[in-house]
N, C-alpha and C positions, 0 to 999 in steps of 0.2 A: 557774292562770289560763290562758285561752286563748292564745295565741301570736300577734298579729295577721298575718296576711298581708297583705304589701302588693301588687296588681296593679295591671297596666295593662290599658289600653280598646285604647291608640292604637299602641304599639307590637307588640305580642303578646309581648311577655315575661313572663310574672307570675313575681313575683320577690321572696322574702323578705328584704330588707337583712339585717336582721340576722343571717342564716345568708349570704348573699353577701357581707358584708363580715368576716365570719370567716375564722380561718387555712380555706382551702378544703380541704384535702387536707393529710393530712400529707406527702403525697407532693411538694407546693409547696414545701412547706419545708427538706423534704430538697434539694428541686432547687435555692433559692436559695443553701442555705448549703454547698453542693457546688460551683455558679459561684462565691462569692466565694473558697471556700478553692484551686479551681485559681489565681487569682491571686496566690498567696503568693508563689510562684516568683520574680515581676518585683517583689518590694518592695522591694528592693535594687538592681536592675539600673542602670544609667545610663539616664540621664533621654536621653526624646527631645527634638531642636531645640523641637518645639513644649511639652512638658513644661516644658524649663527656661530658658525661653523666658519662656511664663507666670508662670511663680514668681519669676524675674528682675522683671517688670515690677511682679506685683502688690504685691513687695516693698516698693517706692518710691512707690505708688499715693497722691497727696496733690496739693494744686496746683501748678505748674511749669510749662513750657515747649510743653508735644505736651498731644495727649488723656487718656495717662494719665501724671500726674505728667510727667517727661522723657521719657516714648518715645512712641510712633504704634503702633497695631495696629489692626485692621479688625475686631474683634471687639465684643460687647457686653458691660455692667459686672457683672451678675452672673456670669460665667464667671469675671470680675477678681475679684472677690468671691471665688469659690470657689477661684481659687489663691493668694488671699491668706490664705484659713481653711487652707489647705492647708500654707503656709509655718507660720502658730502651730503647727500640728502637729507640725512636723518638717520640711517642707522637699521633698524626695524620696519618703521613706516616709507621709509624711503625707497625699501627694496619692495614692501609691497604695492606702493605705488608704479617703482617698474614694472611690477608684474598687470598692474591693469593696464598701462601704456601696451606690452606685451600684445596683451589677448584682444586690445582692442584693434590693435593692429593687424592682427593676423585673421580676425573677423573682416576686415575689409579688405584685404589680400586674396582671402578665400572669394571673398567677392569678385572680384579681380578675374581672377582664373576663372569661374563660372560665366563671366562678359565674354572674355576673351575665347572659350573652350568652346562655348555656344551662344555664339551672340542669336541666332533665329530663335532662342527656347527664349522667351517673357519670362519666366520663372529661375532661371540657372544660374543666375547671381545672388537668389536670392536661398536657393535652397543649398549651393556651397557655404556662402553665409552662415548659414544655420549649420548645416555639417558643422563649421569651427567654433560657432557658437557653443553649441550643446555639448561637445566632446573637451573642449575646455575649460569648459563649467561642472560636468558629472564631475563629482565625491571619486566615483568609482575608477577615474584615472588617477587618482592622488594626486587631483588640483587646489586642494587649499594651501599647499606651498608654493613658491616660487623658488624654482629649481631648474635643472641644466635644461631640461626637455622644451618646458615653457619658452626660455628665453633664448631658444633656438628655430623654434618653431617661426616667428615669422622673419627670419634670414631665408629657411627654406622657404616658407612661400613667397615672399618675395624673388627666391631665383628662381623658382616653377613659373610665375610672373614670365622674369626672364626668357626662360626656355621658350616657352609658350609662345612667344611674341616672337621671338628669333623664327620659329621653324612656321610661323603662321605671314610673315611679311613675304612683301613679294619682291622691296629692294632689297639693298644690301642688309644685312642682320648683324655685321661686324661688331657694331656696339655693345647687342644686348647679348650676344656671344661672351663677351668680355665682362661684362655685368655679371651675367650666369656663375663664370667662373671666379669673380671677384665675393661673389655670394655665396657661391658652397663654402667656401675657405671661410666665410665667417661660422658659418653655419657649423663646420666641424671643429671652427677654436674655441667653442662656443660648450659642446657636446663632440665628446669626439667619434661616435658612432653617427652622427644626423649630417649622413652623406648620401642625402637623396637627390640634393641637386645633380650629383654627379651621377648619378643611376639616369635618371629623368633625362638628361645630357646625353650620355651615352645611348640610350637607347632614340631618341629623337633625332640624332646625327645618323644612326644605320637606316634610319627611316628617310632623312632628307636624303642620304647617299643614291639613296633607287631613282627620285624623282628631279632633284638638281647634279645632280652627278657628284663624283669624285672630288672633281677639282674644287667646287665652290666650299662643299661639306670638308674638306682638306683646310681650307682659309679661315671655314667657321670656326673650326676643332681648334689651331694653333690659337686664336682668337680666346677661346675660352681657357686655354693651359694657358698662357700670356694672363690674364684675369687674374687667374689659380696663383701662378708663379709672384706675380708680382706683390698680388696680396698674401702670400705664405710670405716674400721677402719680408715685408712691412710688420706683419706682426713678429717674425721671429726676431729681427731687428729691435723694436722695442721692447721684448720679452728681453732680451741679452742684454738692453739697459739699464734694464729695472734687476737684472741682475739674476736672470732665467736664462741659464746656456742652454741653445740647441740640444746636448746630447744629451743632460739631465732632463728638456723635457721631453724626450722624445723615451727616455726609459722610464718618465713617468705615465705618461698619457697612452704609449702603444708597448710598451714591452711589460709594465706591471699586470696589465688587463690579463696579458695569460699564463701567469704566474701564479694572479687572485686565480682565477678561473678552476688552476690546478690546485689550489690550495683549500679553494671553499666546496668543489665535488669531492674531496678526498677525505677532509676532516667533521665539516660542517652536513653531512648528506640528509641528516633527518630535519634539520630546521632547513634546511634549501629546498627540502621536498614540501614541506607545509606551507613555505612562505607560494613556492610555485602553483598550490593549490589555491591560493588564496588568491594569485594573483589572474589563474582562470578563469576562479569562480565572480571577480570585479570584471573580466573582458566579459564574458558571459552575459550576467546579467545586465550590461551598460547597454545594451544593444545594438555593439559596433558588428557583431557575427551577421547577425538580419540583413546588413548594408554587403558584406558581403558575398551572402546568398543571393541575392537579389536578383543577379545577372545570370541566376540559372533558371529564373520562371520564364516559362512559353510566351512572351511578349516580342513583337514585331521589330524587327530591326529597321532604322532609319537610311536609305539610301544617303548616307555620309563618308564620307572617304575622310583619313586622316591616323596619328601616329598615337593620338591619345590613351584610347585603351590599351596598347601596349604600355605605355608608360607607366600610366595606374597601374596597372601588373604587375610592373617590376621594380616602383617605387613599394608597393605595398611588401609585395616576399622581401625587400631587402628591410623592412623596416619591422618586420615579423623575425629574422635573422637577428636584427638588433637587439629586442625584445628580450628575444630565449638566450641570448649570449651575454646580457647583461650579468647571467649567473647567482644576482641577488634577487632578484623577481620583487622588487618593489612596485607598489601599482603605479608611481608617477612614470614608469617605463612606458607605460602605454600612453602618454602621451606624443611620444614617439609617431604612433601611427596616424595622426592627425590629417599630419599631408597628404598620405595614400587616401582615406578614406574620403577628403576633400577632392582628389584627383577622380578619383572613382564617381562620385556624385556628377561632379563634372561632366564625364566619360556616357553614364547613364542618360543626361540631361539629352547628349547632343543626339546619343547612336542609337539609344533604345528611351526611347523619350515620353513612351508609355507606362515606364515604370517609375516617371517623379510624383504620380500620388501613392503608390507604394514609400518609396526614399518620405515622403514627407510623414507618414504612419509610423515608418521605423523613428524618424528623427521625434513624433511625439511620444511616443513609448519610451524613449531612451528619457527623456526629458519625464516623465511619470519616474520610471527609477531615477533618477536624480534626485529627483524632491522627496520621494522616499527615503531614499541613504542619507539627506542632510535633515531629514524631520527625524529618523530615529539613530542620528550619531552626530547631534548639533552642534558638542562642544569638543574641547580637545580631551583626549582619551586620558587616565589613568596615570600611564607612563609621563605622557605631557606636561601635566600637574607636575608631578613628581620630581621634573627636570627643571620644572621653574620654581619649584620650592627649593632646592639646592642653589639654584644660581641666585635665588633672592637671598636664605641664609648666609650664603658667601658675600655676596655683596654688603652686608649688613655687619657682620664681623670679622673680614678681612682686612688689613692695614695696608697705608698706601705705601705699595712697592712691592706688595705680596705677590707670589704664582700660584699655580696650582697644576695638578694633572688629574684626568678623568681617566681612569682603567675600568671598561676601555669604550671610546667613541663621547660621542653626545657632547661635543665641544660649545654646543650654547650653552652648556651651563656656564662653561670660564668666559662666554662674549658677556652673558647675563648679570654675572660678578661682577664686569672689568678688570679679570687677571689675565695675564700673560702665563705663558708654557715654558718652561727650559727643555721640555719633551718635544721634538721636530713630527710627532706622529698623533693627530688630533683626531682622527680616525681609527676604528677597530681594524679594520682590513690591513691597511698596511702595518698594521703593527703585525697580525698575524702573519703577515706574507715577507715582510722585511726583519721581526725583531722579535721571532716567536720564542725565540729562550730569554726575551725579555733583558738580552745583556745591555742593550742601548739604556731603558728604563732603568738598569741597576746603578750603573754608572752615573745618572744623573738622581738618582735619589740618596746617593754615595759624596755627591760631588758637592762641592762650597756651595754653586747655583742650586741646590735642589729645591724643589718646590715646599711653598710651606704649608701646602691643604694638596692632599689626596683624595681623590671621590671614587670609592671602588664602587660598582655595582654586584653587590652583594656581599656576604662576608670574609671572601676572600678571595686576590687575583686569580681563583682559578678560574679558565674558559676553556672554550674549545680552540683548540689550534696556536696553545701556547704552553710553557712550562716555566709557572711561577716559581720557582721553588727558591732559588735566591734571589728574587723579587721581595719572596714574599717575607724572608729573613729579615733585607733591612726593614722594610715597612712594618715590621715588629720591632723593629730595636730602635727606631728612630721616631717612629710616629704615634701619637697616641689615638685612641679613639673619644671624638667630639660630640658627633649626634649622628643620628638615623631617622632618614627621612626617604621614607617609604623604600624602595629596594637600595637607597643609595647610604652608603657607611662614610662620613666624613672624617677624615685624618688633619690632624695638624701636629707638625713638626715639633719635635719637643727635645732636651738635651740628656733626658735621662733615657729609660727604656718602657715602652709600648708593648702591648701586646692588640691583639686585631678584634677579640672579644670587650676588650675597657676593662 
């Protein structure tokens, strides 16, 4: 039987699904199951503050007191979801096994898109591939955790999948229309800035509009809000039964973000400036910048028609937007940029197709700094230590039933322990942005529930962008000083009077 070909009119990609959505290369394959087995390494490791952190909350996820169950966080509920599937697993090992499912995945997605974007290029499956390999792998995006960026990452390629194949078929596309938009909505419950599907959408529908007209790109569009809508239904549904109202999280997830935003440019400005330099100097060196020069050297353009480099475009500037707005400039933000810079290789492979032995020079350089940053920064830093030496003494001399609170952040210590919080705020940020005169924390350090271990980080709650000052009363009259373990002072509850020195 003959093999049907499926082409496009509108896009210029004629494109075989059925051979694009095939393993593409064995060489894809090798590359995903090569990114997840370098992560073996960290399946064991101590969990990071936002690791155990997550798995602490998802734990207790049910109706109570805050947004999820008893705590606050600024996050969306499938991310809760997945560190709650993370905790049936195992706990530690379980989420970092999601994370190689993860990156394995999004390795072969990347693949996907390089089939599909240039099925004529022999190589374009194969060097998208690697684009997601190596950018998920460098030290230098803050990938030895698994974290929101990671596990959002191949929702979005998978609707770039989507996209891609919608504006490239030549029947009807209603499906993968609807798909698209059933996948951003994971992708942003997920991370709620990793809204590139929608970008990529948007700009590939003004592009089919010129070529299929109005009316059909009209039927795609609803098609893809239909997606959106149904799947926003879905999960806000089950977030309300687990006991997460609409409106609470809709002031967690989009109204806190520019509250922090105003709260950490205002108070916090010299460590937001340092961390932002740090956070250049890891784009910089990873050698994601080279991938985007590339498209300015003197090489030949492909007689290709199609919507692609537009979209690269303007997935990348929105996901550069995400980056600098994140406000904390931590480097797993740059994990962010994945899709773009997958799109863009892509884009390169099909339009200007002389520059994939340049893209594969940049991809081995980047891959040289890699192995450099994890040969001279092998284990976990200082701080790290530090944070599982407190959660291990906890664990070790707390009684069953005990709580505790960390002032302020680094909540793996109490996942680490196995204590619970009477404190709704397991993060720094929100406390500074929600409960910065600390009246929340006084009341419950006041209160019958109060926690029976304190873990301040240093020798007293003062920080930036809060005022300890009757905090810091009762935590002298109530709590005594236990041990000191590296910047962290350990309190426990006691019935006479403490002071914060011992």
């Amino acid at each position: 039987m003959r093999r049907r070909e499926v082409t496009t009119r509108a896009g210029g990609y004629p494109v075989p699904i059925r051979t694009a959505l095939r393993l593409p290369l064995i060489s894809t394959v090798v590359l995903a199951l090569g990114t997840a087995v370098l992560r073996l390494p960290y399946l064991h490791r101590p969990l990071s503050p936002d690791e155990g952190g997550f798995l602490l909350l998802a734990g207790q996820w049910s109706p109570g007191s805050s947004v999820y169950g008893d705590y606050w966080v600024d996050r969306p509920p499938l991310l809760i979801g997945i560190f709650e599937l993370a905790g049936w697993l195992g706990g530690g090992a379980g989420l970092r096994a999601l994370g190689m499912v993860a990156v394995a995945v999004s390795v072969v997605l990347a693949g996907v898109i390089g089939r599909l974007a240039a099925p004529g290029r022999r190589w374009a499956a194969t060097l998208t591939a690697a684009t997601a390999a190596v950018f998920l792998s460098t030290p230098l995006f803050g990938t030895r955790e698994v974290n929101g960026e990671m596990l959002a990452v191949p929702f979005v390629l998978a609707g770039l999948v989507a996209v891609l194949h919608a504006v490239t078929t030549e029947s009807r596309a209603t499906g993968w229309w609807a798909g698209a938009g059933i996948l951003a909505v994971c992708a942003v419950a997920v991370k709620q800035n990793m809204a590139d599907v929608v970008v990529a959408g948007a700009v590939a529908l003004m592009w089919q509009a010129r070529a299929r007209g109005l009316r059909r790109t009209a039927y795609d569009a609803l098609a893809a809000v239909a997606g959106g809508v149904a799947a926003l239904v879905a999960f806000l549904a089950w977030a309300e039964a687990r006991g997460t109202e609409p409106r609470a999280l809709w002031d967690a997830a989009v109204s806190f973000r520019f509250e922090a935003a105003s709260v950490i440019s205002t108070d916090d400005p010299h460590n937001t400036t340092d961390r932002l330099r740090g956070l250049v100097r890891a784009f910089r060196l990873s050698g994601a910048p080279l991938l985007l020069l590339l498209p300015l050297l003197p090489f030949p353009r492909a007689r290709e028609r199609g919507c692609l480099p537009f979209v690269a475009a303007a997935v990348l500037l929105w996901e550069m937007v995400g980056v600098a707005g994140g406000g904390s400039y931590w480097w797993h933000y740059l994990i962010g940029l994945v899709p773009g810079l997958v799109l863009l290789v892509a884009a390169l492979a099909r339009h200007r197709p002389g520059l994939q032995v340049p893209v594969v020079a940049v991809l081995a350089l980047a891959v040289v700094m890699a192995v450099h940053t994890a040969v001279f920064h092998p284990g976990p830093s200082r701080e790290a230590r530090e944070n599982e030496a407190a959660g291990a003494y906890l664990a070790a001399h707390a009684r069953p039933g005990d709580t505790g609170v960390v002032a302020f952040g680094v909540p793996s210590i109490l996942q680490r322990a196995g204590l619970e919080s009477p404190y709704r705020y397991l993060w720094s940020l929100p406390v500074r942005v929600r409960d910065p005169e600390l009246t929340e924390l006084t009341r419950v350090l006041e209160s019958r529930d109060r926690p029976d271990w304190v873990v301040v980080a240093g020798d007293t709650l003062e920080t930036w962008g809060v005022d300890p000052a009757r905090a810091q009363q009762v935590l002298n009259t109530r709590y005594r000083a236990d041990v000191t373990i590296g910047r962290w002072h350990l309190f426990h509850v006691m019935t006479g009077r403490g002071t914060l020195s011992g």
